[in-house]
C-alpha positions, 0 to 999 in steps of 0.5 A: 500500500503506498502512503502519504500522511504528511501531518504524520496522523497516528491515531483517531476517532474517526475516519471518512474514507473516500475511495477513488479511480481517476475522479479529479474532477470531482474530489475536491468537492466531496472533501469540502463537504466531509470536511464541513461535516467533520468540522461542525458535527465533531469538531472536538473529536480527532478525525482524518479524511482518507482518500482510498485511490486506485493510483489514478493517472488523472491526479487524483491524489495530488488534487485531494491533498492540495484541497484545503481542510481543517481536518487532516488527511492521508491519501493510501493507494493501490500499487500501480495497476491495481484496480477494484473498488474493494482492493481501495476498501481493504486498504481503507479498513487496514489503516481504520484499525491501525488509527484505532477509529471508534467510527467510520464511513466511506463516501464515493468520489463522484458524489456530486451533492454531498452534505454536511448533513450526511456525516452527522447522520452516518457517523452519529449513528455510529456513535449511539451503538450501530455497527454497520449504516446504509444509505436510503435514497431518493434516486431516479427510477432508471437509476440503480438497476443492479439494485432494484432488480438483483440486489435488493429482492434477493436479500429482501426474498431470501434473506428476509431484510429490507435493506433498500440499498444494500450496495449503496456505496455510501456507508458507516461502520464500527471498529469492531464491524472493520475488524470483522470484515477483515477477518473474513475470507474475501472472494475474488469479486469483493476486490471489485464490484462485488464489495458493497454486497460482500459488507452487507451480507456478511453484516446480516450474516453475523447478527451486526446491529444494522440501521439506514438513514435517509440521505434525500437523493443521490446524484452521481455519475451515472454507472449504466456504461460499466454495468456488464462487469459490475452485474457479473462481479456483484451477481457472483458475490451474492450468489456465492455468499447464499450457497456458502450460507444456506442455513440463513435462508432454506427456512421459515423467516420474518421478514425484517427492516434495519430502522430509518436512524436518521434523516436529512432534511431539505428539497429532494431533487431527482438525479437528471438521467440522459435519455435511456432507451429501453431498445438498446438494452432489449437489443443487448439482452436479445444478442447475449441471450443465445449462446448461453441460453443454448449450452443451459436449456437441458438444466432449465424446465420447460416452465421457464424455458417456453417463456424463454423462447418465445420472447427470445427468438420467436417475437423478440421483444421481451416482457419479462414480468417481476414475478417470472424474474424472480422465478428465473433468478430462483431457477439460475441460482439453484443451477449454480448451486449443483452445476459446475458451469457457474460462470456460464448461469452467471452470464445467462443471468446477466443477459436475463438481467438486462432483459428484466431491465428493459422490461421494467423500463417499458412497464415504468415510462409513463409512471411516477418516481411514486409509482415506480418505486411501488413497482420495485417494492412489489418485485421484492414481494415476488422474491419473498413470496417465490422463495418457496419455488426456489426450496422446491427445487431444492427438495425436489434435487433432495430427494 
């Protein structure tokens, strides 16, 4: 790990961690903020704001260090070519517990309406006896399809937690919540993509104290342009979380909700999203369906191939209802428990994925933020109701 500390900070209470590739346009702003929010919520605590780089070409840290704060700061980074989001958080987590931190949390670089507010709520949860904090946000219907369409109802389905954004990318945590992260064996996708949904599940897992706060809305660089690696990254790492873990699911549950701990107040307004065309994203589904489809459909039962195939090759154009993804995501998932072509049914999955999206995009056009978002509650409903689908397969393959 290399690292600049250049007011030699050994020890605080507090870390804001800011992880980063190639965002100096934007990083300046974001360490203003933190700063603000350090300085007028915890002003008599010792905290230092970390930026967590990936060794970016375009400056990044130098941009970071030369912006000016009260609080101190430490840029650590990734040796050069090194990439991964969460190569950055467990570079991150190692200097929280060599500085002892009693708080943290982690702030994207490409946040672009951060407030002061948000530290408050993040790390003042923190301090009254939280161990892990995730964020609910006000977001464009378009915006977070990961989220809304695998994330979010599978943890809700399966695991029987309504966390509405799971991997937020924005979240607080305990020392002790750090340290057991970094206890953990981490699969290759939770050096990238897949490190939000690796925190999250594995704080679900161990019985961690779990709470959201209300951040109004996000806006930020729309993802849409790096949403094929990052489905296959965040997919694999959920996917192998549940078959590691299957005592957490295969049975009865209630479902449970982290409580709202906080709340920022003030006008929400909506992320401004370009134009998005659902046909460019059938087109993409329709293309990368096939080949994968063809070396799986012996394992798939003609309950969801037929479906398949209509809307595939023979009308292609899809519709690919909330309650039939969920079976479809339920079917793929059992594959990948018992089959050994696990990246082929995660790549099936991630051209059924996009598939679902069009949908969704086609179902939600004329509707409401509201409305919408009342769609994607009731998907999660499918997931949580369908789960007996899922253990029917499995008794079935029991017996």
């Amino acid at each position: 790990m290399i690292e600049d500390n250049p007011d030699k900070i050994k020890k605080a209470e507090i870390v804001v961690g800011i992880p980063s590739l190639n965002e100096a346009d934007n990083i300046a702003f974001v360490t203003k903020q933190v700063d603000r929010g350090l300085t007028k919520y915890f002003g008599r605590q010792k905290a230092v704001i970390i930026n967590s780089d990936n060794d970016s070409p375009d400056n990044t840290g130098r941009v970071f260090l030369e912006t000016k704060t009260k609080n101190p700061k430490i840029y650590i980074s990734t040796p050069s070519g090194q990439r991964g989001k969460g190569n950055n958080l467990k570079n991150l987590f190692l200097k929280i517990k060599d500085l002892g931190a009693k708080a943290a949390m982690t702030i994207d670089a490409d946040i672009k309406n951060v407030k002061a507010q948000w530290i408050k709520c993040f790390l003042g949860t923190i301090f009254n006896g939280y161990d892990f904090i995730t964020p609910f946000y006000h977001r464009h219907k378009y915006d977070g399809s990961i989220t809304n369409h695998f994330c979010y109802p599978l943890v809700y389905g399966l695991l029987g937690y309504d966390i509405r954004q799971p991997i937020g990318g924005d979240m607080s945590f305990s020392l002790k919540m750090v340290n057991h992260w970094l206890n953990q064996k981490w699969p290759p996708t939770a050096k990238g993509y897949g490190i939000d949904i690796f925190m999250t599940s594995q704080a679900i897992r161990d019985g961690f104290k779990l709470g959201q706060v209300d951040l109004g809305s996000k806006i930020h660089k729309p993802s849409l342009l790096k949403l094929d690696n990052m489905f296959l990254e965040v997919a694999e790492t959920l996917f192998d979380f549940l078959t590691n873990h299957r005592d957490l699911w295969p049975k009865e549950i209630s479902l449970k909700k982290p409580p709202l701990v906080c709340r920022v107040s003030g006008k929400i307004n909506l992320q401004k999203l370009p134009p998005i065309d659902y046909k460019e994203i059938e087109e993409t589904s329709l293309a990368d369906f096939p080949d994968y489809y063809k070396k799986l459909k012996k394992y798939l039962p003609s309950e969801v191939r037929g479906p398949l195939e209509i809307m595939f090759f023979q009308k292609k154009s899809l519709e690919i209802t909330a309650d039939f993804w969920s079976k479809i995501v339920y079917q793929l998932f059992y594959l990948y428990q018992i089959k050994p072509e696990k990246d082929l049914v995660i790549k099936l999955l991630r051209s059924l994925y996009f598939g679902r999206m069009a949908s969704a995009i086609k179902e939600n056009h004329l509707k409401s933020q509201k409305e919408s978002e009342k769609l994607i509650q009731k998907q999660a409903a499918h997931f949580f109701k369908n789960r007996d689908y899922l253990l029917s397969l499995i008794s079935q393959d029991a017996n």
